[in-house]
C-alpha positions as CSV (number, residue, x, y, z in Angstrom):
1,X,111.1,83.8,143.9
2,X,114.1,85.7,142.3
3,X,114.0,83.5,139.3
4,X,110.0,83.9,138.7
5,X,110.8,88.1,138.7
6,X,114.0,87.1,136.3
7,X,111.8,85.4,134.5
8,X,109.2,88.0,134.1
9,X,111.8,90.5,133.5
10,X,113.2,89.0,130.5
11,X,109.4,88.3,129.3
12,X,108.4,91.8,129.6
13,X,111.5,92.9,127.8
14,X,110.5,90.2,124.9
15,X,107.7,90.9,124.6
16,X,108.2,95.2,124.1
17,X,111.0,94.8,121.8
18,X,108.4,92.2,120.0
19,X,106.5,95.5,118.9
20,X,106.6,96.5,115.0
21,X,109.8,98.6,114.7
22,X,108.7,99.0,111.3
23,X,105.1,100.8,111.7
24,X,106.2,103.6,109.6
25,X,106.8,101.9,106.6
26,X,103.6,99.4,107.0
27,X,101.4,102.8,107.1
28,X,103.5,103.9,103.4
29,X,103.0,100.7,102.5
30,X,99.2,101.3,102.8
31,X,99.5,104.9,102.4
32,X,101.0,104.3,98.2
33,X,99.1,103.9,95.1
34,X,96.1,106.1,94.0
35,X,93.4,107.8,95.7
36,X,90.1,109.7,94.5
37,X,88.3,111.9,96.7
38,X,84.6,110.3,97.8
39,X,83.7,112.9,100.5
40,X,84.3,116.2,101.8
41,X,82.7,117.6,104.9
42,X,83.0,121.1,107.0
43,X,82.8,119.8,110.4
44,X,81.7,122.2,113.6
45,X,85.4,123.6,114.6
46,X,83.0,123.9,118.3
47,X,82.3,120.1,118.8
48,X,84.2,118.2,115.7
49,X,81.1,116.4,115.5
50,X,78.5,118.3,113.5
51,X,78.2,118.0,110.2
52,X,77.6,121.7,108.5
53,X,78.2,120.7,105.0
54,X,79.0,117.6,102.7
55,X,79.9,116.7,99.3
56,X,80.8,114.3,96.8
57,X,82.8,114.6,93.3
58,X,80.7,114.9,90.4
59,X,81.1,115.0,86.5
60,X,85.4,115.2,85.6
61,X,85.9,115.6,89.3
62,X,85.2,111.7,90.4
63,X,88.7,111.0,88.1
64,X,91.0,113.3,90.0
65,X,94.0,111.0,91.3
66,X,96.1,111.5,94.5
67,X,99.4,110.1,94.0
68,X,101.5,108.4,96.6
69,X,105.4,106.3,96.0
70,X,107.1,105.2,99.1
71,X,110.2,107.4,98.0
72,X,108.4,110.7,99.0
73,X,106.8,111.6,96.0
74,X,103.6,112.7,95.6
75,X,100.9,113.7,92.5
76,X,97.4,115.6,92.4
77,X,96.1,114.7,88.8
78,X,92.9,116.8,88.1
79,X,90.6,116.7,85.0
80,X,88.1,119.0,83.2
81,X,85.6,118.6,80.7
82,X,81.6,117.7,79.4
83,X,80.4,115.4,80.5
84,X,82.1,111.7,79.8
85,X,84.4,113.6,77.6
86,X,87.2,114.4,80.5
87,X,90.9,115.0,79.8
88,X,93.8,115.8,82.1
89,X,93.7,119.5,82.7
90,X,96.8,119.3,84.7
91,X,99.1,117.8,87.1
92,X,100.6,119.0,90.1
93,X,104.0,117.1,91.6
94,X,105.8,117.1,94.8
95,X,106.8,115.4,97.9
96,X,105.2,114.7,101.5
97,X,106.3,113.5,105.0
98,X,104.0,111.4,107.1
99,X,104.4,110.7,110.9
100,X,103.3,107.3,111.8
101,X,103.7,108.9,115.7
102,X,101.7,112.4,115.5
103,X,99.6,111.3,111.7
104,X,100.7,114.2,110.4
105,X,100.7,114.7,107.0
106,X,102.6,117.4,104.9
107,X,102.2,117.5,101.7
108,X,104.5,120.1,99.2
109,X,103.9,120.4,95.8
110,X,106.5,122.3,93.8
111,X,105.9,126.1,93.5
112,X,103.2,125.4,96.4
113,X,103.2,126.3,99.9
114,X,103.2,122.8,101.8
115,X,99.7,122.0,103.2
116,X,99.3,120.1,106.5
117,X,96.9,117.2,107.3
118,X,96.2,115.0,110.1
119,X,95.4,111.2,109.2
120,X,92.5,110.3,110.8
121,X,91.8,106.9,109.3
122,X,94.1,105.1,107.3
123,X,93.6,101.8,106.1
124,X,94.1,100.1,102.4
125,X,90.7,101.1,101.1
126,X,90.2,104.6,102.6
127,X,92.3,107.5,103.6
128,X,90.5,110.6,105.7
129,X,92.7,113.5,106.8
130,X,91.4,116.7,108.4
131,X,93.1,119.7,106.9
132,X,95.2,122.1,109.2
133,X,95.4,125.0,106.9
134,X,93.0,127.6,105.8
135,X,90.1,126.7,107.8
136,X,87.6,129.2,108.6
137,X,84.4,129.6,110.5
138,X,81.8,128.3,108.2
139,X,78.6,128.7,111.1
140,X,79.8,131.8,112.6
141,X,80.1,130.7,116.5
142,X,83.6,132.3,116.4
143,X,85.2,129.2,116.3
144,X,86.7,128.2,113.1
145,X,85.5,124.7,111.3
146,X,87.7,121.6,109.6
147,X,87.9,120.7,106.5
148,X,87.8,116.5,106.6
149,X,88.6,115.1,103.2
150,X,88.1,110.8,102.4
151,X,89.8,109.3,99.7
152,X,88.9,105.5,98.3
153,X,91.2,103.2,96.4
């Protein structure tokens, strides 16, 4: 008997230190390389289910690129213009911090207030945060309403 519970002991202790140590850099691993916004939704702050509003990038705006390098860095490259005819109209730089634990996301540009962000999906193809900042009541129930932004590769 006391070899069967030594025996599960040292399985059970295996097994837990068998978990990926390393989740934080697999999620900046997924989290690098360019993004484009494909959505944006104001969501019902009452029951973060109802959809009040939606929208998708048109014209110059389908070519702005979110930035991310596993070293911290971060870029917003936006674009203006008529039509096909769109050129960089500027570029913003800075760095973020991500928590694999909480899914926060901060993200500082330089000369910028830092912006908060919680990942809610995260995978190689798509990237959906819900802003934490500046939201306001959209539907006036007295409760304010959140921002929810998806990104595609």
């Amino acid at each position: 008997m006391k070899k069967k519970l030594l025996l599960f002991a040292f399985s059970a202790i295996a097994l837990t230190s068998c978990e990926d140590d390393d989740m934080q850099g697999y999620e900046m691993d997924m989290l690098k390389g360019d993004w484009k916004v494909s959505k944006t939704e104001i969501i019902s702050g009452k029951d973060n289910k109802t959809v009040l509003s939606s929208g998708t990038p048109a014209g110059c705006d389908e070519k702005n690129t979110l930035h991310f390098r596993t070293d911290y860095y971060t870029s917003y490259t936006y674009y203006s213009g008529v039509g096909a005819d769109c050129q960089i109209a500027g570029k913003n730089e800075g760095t973020f911090n991500y928590s694999e634990e909480t899914k926060d996301l901060t993200i500082h540009f330089d000369g910028e207030d830092p912006e908060n962000y919680r990942v809610v999906i995260l995978s190689n193809t798509e990237l959906r945060v819900m802003q934490l900042f500046g939201n306001v009541d959209v539907n006036g129930d007295a409760v304010n309403d959140i921002n929810y932004v998806t990104f595609k590769r």
